[in-house]
C-alpha positions in Angstrom: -49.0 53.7 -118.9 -50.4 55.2 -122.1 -52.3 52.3 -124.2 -48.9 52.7 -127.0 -46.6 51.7 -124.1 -48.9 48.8 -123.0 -49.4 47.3 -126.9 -45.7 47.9 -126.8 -44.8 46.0 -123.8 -47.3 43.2 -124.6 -45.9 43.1 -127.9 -42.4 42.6 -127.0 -43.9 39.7 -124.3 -44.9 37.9 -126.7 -41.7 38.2 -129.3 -39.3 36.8 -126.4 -39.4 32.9 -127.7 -39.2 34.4 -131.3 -36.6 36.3 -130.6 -32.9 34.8 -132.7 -30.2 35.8 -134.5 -31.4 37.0 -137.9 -28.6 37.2 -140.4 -27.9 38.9 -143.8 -28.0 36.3 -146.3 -31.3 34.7 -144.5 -32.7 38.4 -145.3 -30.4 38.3 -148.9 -32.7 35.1 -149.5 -35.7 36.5 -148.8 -35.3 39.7 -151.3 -34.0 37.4 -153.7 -37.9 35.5 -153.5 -40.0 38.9 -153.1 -42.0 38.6 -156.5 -45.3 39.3 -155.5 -46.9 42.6 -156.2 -44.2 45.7 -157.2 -43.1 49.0 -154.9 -45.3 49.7 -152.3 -43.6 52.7 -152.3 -44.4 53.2 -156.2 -48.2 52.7 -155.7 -48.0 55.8 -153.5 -46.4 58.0 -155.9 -48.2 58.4 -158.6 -49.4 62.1 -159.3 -53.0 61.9 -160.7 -54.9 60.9 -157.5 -55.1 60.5 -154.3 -53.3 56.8 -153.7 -55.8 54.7 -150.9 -54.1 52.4 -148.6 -57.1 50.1 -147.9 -57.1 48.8 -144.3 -58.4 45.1 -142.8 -59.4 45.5 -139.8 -61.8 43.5 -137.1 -61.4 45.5 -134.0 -58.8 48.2 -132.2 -58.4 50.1 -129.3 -60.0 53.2 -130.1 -63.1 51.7 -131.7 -63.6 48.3 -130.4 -65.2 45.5 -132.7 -65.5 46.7 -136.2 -66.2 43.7 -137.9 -66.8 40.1 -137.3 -64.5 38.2 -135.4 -64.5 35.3 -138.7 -64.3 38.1 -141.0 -62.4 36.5 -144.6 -59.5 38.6 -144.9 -59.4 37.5 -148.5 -63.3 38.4 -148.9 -62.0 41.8 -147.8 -59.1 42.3 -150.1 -61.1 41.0 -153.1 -63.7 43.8 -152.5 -60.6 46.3 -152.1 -58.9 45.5 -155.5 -61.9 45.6 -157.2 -62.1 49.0 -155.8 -58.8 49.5 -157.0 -57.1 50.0 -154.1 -53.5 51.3 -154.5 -52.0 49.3 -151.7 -53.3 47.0 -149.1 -52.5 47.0 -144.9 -53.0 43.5 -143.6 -53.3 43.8 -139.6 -51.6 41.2 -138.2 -51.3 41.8 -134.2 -54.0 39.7 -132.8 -54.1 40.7 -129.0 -55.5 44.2 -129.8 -56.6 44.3 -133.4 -57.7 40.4 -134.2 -55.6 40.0 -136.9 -53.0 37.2 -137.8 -49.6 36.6 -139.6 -52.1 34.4 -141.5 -54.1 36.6 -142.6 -51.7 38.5 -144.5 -50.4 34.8 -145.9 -53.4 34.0 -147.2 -54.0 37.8 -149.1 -50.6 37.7 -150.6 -51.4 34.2 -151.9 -54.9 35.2 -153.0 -53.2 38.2 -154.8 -50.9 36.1 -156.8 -53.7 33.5 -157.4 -55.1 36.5 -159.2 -52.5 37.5 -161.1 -53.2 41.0 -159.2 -49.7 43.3 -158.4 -51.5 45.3 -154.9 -48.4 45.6 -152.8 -49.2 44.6 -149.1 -47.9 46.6 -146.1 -47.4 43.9 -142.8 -49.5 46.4 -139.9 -48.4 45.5 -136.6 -45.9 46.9 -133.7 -42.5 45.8 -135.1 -39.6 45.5 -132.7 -37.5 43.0 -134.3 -35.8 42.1 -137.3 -37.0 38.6 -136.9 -40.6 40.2 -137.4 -39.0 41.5 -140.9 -38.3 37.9 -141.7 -41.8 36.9 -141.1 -43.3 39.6 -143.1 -41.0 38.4 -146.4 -41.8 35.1 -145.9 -45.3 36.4 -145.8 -45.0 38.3 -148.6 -45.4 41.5 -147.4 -43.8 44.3 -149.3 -43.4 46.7 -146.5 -43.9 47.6 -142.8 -44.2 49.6 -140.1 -42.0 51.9 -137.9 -44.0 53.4 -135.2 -41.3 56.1 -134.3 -42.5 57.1 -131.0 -42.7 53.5 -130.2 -38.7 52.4 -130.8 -35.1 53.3 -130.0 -32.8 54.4 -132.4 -30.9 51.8 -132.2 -34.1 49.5 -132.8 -35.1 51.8 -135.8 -31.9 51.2 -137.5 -32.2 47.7 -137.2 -35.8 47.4 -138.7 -34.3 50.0 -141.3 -31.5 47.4 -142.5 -33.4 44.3 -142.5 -36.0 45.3 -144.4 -33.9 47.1 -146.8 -31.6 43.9 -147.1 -34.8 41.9 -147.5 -36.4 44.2 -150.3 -39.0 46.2 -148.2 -40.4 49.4 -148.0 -40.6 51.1 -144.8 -43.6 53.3 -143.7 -42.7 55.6 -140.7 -45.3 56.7 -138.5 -45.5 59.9 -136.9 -47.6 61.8 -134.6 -45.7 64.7 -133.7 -43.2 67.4 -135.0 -40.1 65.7 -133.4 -40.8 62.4 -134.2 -40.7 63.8 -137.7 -37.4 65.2 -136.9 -36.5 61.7 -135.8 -37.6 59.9 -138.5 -35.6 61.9 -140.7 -32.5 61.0 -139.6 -33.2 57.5 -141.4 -33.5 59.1 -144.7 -37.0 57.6 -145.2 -39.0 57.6 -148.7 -42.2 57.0 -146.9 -43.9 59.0 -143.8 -47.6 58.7 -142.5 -48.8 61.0 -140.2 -51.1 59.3 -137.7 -53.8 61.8 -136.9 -54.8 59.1 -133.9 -53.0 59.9 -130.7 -52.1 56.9 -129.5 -51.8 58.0 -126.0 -55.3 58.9 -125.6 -56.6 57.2 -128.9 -58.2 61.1 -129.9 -58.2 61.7 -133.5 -57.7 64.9 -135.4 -57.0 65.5 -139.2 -56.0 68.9 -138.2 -52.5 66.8 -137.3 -52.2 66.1 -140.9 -52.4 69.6 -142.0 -49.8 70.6 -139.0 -47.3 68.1 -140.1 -47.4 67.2 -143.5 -46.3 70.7 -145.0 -43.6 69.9 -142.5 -42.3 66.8 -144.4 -39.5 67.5 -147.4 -39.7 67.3 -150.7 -39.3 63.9 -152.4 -41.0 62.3 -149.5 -44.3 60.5 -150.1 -46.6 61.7 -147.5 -49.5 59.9 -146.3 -52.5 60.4 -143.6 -53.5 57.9 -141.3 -56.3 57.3 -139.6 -59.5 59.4 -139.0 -60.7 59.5 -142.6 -63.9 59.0 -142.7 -65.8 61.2 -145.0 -64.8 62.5 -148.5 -64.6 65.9 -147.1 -61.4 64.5 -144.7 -59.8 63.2 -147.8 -59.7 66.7 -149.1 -58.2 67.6 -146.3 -55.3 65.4 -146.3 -55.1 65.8 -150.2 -55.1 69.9 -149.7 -52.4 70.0 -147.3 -50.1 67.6 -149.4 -50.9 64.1 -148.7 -50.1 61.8 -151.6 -51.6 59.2 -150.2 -54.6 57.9 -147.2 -54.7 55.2 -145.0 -57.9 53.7 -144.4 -59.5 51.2 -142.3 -62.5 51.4 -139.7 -64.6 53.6 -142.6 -64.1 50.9 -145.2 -64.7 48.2 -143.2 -67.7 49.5 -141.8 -69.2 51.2 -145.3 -72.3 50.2 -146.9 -70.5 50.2 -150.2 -66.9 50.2 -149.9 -66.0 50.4 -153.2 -67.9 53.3 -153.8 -66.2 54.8 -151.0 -62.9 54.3 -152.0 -63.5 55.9 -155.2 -65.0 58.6 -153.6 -61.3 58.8 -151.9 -59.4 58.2 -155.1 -61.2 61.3 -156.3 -61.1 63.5 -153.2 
C-alpha cells in the first residue's frame, strides 16, 4: 500500500462515527455566517507577484518532525501575516501531520481578533461533506481535493458542499490525468503537488510539466518542494500564480524574509 492509500484508509477510519447526513440548508447556514477573511481564490489572482500560500506545519511523512510538537499555531500565523502572506494553510490531520481542527479555530479567531482579511485553506484528506461542515464552522475559506485520492462520485460531493457553504476548492494534482480529471469539475483553483505521494519524492520539474498543461482562467499554484528562491522562479517561469509553502518556512531562520524573497521570485 502506497503511504496516500494508507493516510487515506486511516483517514476514512477515523471519519466513520462522524459520518451523517449533511443537508443543504445546514451548509446554506453556514455560507450565510462565512465573514471572515475574503476569496481565497481572489488572494491567488492577483497579477503583480507571486501569491504565497504560507503553510503550518509540525511534522509529515516525507520529512518527519519539523517543528515542536507545542508549536502556537497562532504564533505561526502572526509571523506569516506580518510577512504578508497572501493566504494561510492550517493542517489539521493529526495522525500524520500533528495538526488539529483546533488549530485552524484558533487562527481564524486570531485573524478576526486582528481585524486581518488572510483567507485560510482547511489542509487535510477530505472525504466527506461532513468535513466541509467542520471547516465552515471553523472558518475556513477553502479546502482540499486530493484528486488521486477520491472517486468521482466523492469529488462531486466535496464540490457541492463546499460550494453551497461558500468555499473555495483547491484541487491537487500530481499527474497529467488527474488534471484531466479534475477538469471535469470545472475548477478555479489547481495545485500541482510536485511531492509524489506514493513514494514521498519531490521534483519541481512536475510543476513545469503540468502547469503549462492547465487552461487559461485557471489559477495555478505549486506545491511542495519550494525551498530556495531559485524554485520559486521556477514555478513562477512556467506559470504558477501562486506557491504553497510549508516545511521551508517553518524551518527558516527568518521567515518573513523568506517569504518576501518568494513574493518577489
Amino acid at each position: 500500500m502506497d503511504k496516500l492509500a494508507e493516510i487515506m484508509a486511516a483517514k476514512r477510519h477515523d471519519l466513520k462515527d462522524r459520518i451523517r447526513p449533511v443537508h443543504e440548508r445546514e451548509l446554506e447556514r453556514l455560507g450565510q455566517l462565512q465573514t471572515q477573511g475574503g476569496s481565497f481564490l481572489e488572494a491567488l489572482a492577483r497579477k503583480d507577484r507571486l501569491s504565497v500560500i504560507a503553510e503550518i506545519k509540525r511534522r509529515s511523512p516525507s520529512a518527519g518532525q519539523i517543528a515542536a510538537a507545542e508549536l502556537d499555531a497562532v504564533e505561526q500565523a502572526r509571523t506569516y501575516i506580518n510577512a504578508e502572506a497572501d493566504c494561510l494553510s492550517v493542517l489539521t490531520d493529526t495522525d500524520y501531520f500533528g495538526g488539529s481542527l483546533q488549530d485552524l479555530w484558533d487562527v481564524v479567531e486570531f485573524l478576526e481578533c486582528h481585524n486581518r482579511k488572510t483567507p485560510c485553506l482547511r489542509k487535510d484528506f477530505m472525504v466527506h461533506p461532513v468535513q466541509v461542515v467542520e471547516a465552515a464552522e471553523a472558518g475556513a475559506r477553502c479546502i482540499l481535493i486530493i484528486v488521486r485520492a477520491l472517486e468521482d462520485d466523492e469529488i462531486k460531493a466535496l464540490r457541492d458542499a463546499a460550494g453551497i457553504a461558500g468555499l473555495d476548492i483547491l484541487y491537487e494534482i500530481h499527474e497529467e490525468r488527474e488534471l484531466e480529471k479534475a477538469l471535469r469539475f470545472d475548477p478555479k483553483i489547481v495545485g500541482v503537488n510536485n511531492r509524489d505521494l506514493k513514494r514521498f519524492k519531490t521534483d519541481v520539474g512536475v510543476s513545469e510539466m503540468l502547469i503549462p498543461l492547465i487552461p487559461d482562467g485557471i489559477v495555478k499554484v505549486s506545491e511542495s518542494g519550494i525551498f530556495e528562491v531559485e524554485d520559486a522562479e521556477r514555478a513562477r517561469a512556467c506559470g504558477a500564480d501562486a506557491i504553497l509553502v510549508g516545511e521551508a518556512l517553518m524551518k527558516a531562520e527568518d521567515p518573513e524574509e523568506l517569504l518576501e524573497a518568494f513574493h518577489n521570485a
